[in-house]
C-alpha positions as CSV (number, residue, x, y, z in Angstrom):
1,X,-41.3,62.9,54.4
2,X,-41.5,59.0,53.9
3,X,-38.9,57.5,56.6
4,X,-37.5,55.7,53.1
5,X,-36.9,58.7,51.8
6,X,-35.6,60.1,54.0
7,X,-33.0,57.2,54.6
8,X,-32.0,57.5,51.2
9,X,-31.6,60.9,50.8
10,X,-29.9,61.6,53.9
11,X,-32.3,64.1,55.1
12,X,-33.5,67.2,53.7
13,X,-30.4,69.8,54.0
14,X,-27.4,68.7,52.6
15,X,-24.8,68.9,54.9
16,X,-21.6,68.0,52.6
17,X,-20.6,66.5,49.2
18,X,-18.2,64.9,47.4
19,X,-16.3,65.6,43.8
20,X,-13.3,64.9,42.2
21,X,-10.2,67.0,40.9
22,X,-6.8,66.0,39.9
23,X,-4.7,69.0,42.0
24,X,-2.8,71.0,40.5
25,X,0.6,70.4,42.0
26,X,4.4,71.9,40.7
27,X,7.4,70.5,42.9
28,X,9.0,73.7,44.1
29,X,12.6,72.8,44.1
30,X,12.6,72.9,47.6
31,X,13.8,69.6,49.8
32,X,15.8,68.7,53.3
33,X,18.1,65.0,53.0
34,X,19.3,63.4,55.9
35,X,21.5,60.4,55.8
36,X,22.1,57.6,58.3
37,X,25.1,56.4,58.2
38,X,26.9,54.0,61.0
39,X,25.8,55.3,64.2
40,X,23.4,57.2,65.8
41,X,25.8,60.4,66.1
42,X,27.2,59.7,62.6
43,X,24.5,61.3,59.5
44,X,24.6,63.4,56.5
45,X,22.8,66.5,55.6
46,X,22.0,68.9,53.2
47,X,18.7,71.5,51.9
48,X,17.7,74.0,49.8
49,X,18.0,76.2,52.6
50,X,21.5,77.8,53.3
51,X,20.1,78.4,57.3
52,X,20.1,74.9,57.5
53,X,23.5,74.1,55.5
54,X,25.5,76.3,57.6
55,X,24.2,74.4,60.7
56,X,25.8,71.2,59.7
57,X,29.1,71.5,59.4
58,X,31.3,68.2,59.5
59,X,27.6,66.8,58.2
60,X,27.6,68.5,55.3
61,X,27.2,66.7,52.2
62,X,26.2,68.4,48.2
63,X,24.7,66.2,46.6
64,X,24.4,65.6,43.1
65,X,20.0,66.5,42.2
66,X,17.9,66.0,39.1
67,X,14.1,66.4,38.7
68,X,11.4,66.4,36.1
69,X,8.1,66.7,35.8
70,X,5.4,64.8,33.5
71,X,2.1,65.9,31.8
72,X,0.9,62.5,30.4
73,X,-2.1,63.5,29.1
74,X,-1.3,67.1,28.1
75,X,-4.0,68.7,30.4
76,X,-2.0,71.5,31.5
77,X,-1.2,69.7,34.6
78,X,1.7,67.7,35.8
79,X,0.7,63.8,36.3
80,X,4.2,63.4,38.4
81,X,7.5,64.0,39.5
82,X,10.9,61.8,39.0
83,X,13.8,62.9,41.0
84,X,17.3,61.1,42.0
85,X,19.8,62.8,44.4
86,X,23.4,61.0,44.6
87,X,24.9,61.3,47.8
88,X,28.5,61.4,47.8
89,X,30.1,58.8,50.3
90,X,33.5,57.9,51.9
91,X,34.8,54.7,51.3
92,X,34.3,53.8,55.2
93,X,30.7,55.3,55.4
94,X,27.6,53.0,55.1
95,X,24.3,54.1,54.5
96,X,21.2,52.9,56.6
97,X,18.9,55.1,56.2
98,X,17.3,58.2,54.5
99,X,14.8,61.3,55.6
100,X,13.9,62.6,52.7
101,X,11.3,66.1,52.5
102,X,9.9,67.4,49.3
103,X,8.0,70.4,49.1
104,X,5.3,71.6,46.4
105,X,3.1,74.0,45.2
106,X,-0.2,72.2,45.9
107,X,-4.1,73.7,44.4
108,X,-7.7,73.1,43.8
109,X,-9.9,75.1,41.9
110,X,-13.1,73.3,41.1
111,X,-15.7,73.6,43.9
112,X,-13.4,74.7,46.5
113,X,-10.5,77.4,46.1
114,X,-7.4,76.0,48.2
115,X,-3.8,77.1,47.3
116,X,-1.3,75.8,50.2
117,X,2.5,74.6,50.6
118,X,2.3,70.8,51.4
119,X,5.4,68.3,51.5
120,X,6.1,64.6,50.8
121,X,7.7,62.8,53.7
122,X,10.2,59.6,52.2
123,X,11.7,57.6,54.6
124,X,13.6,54.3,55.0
125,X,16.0,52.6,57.5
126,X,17.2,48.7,57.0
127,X,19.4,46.9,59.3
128,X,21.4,46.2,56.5
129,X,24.0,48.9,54.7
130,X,22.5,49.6,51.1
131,X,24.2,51.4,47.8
132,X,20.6,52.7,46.3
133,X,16.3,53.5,47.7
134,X,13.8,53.7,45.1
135,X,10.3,54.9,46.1
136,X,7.5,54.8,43.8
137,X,4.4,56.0,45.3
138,X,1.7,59.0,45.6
139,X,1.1,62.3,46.9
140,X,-2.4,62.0,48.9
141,X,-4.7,64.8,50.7
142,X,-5.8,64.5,53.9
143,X,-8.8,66.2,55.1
144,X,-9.5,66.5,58.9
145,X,-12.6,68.5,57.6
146,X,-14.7,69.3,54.9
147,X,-13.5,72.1,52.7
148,X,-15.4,75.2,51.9
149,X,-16.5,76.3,48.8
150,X,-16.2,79.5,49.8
151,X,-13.3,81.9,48.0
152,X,-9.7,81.1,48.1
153,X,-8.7,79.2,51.3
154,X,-5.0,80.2,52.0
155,X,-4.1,79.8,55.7
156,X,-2.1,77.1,54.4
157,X,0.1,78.9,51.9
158,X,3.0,78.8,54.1
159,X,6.2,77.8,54.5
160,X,6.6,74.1,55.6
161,X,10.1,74.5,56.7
162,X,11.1,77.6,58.1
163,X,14.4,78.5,55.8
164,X,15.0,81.5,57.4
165,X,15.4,81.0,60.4
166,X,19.1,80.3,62.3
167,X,18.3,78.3,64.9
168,X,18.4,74.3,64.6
169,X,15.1,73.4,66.6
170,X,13.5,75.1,63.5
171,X,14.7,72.3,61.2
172,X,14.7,69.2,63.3
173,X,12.1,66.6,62.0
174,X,9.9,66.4,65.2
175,X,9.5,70.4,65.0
176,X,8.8,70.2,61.3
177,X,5.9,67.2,61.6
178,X,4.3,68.8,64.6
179,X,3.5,71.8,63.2
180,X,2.7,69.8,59.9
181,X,-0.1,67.7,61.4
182,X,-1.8,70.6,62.9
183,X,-3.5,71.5,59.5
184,X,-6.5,70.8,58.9
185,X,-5.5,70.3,55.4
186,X,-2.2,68.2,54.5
187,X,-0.3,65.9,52.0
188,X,1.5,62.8,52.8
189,X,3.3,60.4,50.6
190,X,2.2,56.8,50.4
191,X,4.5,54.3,48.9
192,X,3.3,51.0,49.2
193,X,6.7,49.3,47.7
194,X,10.0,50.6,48.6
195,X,12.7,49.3,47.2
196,X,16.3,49.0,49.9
197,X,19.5,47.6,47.3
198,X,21.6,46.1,49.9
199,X,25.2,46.8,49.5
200,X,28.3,48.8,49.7
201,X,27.7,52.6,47.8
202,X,28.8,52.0,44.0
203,X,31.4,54.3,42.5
204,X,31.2,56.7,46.1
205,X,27.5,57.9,45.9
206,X,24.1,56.6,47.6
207,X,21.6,57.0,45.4
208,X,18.3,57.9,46.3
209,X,15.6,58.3,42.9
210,X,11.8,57.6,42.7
211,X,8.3,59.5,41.3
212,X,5.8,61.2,43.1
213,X,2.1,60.9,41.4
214,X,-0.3,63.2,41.7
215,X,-3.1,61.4,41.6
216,X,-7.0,62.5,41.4
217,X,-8.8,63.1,45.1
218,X,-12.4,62.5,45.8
219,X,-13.1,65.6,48.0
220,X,-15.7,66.2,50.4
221,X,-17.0,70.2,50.8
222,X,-19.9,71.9,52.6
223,X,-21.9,72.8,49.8
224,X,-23.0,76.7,48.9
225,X,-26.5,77.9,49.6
226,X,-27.9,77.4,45.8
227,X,-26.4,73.9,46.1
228,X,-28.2,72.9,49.3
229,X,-31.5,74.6,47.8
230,X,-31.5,72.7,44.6
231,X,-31.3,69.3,46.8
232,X,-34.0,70.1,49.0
233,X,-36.5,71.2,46.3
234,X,-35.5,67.8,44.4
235,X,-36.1,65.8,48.0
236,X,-39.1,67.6,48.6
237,X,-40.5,66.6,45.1
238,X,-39.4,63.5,45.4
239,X,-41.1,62.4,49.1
240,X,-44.2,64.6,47.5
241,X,-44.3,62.2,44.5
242,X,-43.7,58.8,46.7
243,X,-46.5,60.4,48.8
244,X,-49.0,60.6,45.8
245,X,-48.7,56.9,44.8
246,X,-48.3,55.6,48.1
């Protein structure tokens, strides 16, 4: 093969390649809240998961939730989700902070079959004691590898957060997030603008609301044996023809 060519085309065997697929993703009205409030030792709690409630105690806090999800474009799939959880608040609490995990139902069917549990991570802390935290942002892949096109790829159809487990090492952050960024396949949420309202809770809540967009991913896969084939045989014709006129 011409060295051009070969430049150009990478080689002979493909190796990987690239596509793109809107997921489809369906919040599974599933989440864990933390609070900061005025010290270190001082934060609310509260889950989906009773395990976890019945940990807290004194922490405990019910909060008030709402959720929806869009489909824009009436694809059959849901373009985003808005949620806002009110936090109820004492008059001498002050919020600092929020933790904030969301999980979802997260698939891709087009070249490669992947069905897994993923989450979206929200966080914020300010120096300064806030009433309301809007986030506005995306739910992104992250690949450490190409995927397979190979049947349905579901080591990751698991739970996230353990919820039924007792014990509280099973639902402290660090626990959760190690085990998370082990996969070789994972979400994370990317909010380029938060939005901190600075002062004392209004009418005894903290409100925390925002959207999470699911947004089309360009994937990379290892390509199946007909694919690889097809792509040689056009190379091959292609270095044969730059051969004949050279």
């Amino acid at each position: 093969m011409h060295p051009s060519i070969c430049n150009v085309a990478q080689g002979l065997w493909l190796k990987t390649a690239f596509y793109r697929e809107q997921p489809t993703v369906q919040f599974k009205h599933q989440m864990l809240l933390l609070v900061d409030t005025q010290d270190e030792a001082s934060y609310l709690a509260w889950s989906t998961y009773q395990n976890f409630n019945q940990l807290q105690q004194q922490h405990l806090r019910i909060p008030l939730v709402k959720t929806r999800e869009e489909d824009n474009n009436r694809d059959g799939k849901y373009d985003m989700l808005h949620f806002s959880v009110s936090v109820p608040v004492l008059a001498t609490e002050s919020v600092f902070g929020v933790k904030l995990i969301l999980l979802f139902d997260y698939r891709l069917y087009r070249f490669s079959s992947l069905r897994m549990e993923t989450m979206a991570y929200i966080e914020h802390t300010s120096p300064l004691s806030g009433s309301e935290f809007i986030a506005d942002g995306e739910l992104r892949l992250r690949l450490k590898m190409p995927l397979s096109h190979k049947a349905l790829d579901t080591r990751y159809d698991t739970a996230v957060i353990n919820g039924d487990s007792v014990f509280s090492s099973d639902y402290q952050l660090s626990k959760i997030f190690s085990d998370y960024i082990s996969r070789n396949v994972s979400t994370y949420f990317e909010c380029r603008y938060p939005v901190w309202q600075r002062g004392p809770s209004s009418s005894e809540t903290f409100l925390i609301r925002g959207t999470v967009r699911y947004p089309e991913e360009l994937l990379v896969y290892v390509p199946g044996f007909f694919q690889v084939m097809v792509w040689a045989w056009v190379q091959y014709l292609s270095s044969s023809s730059f051969s004949s006129t050279s």
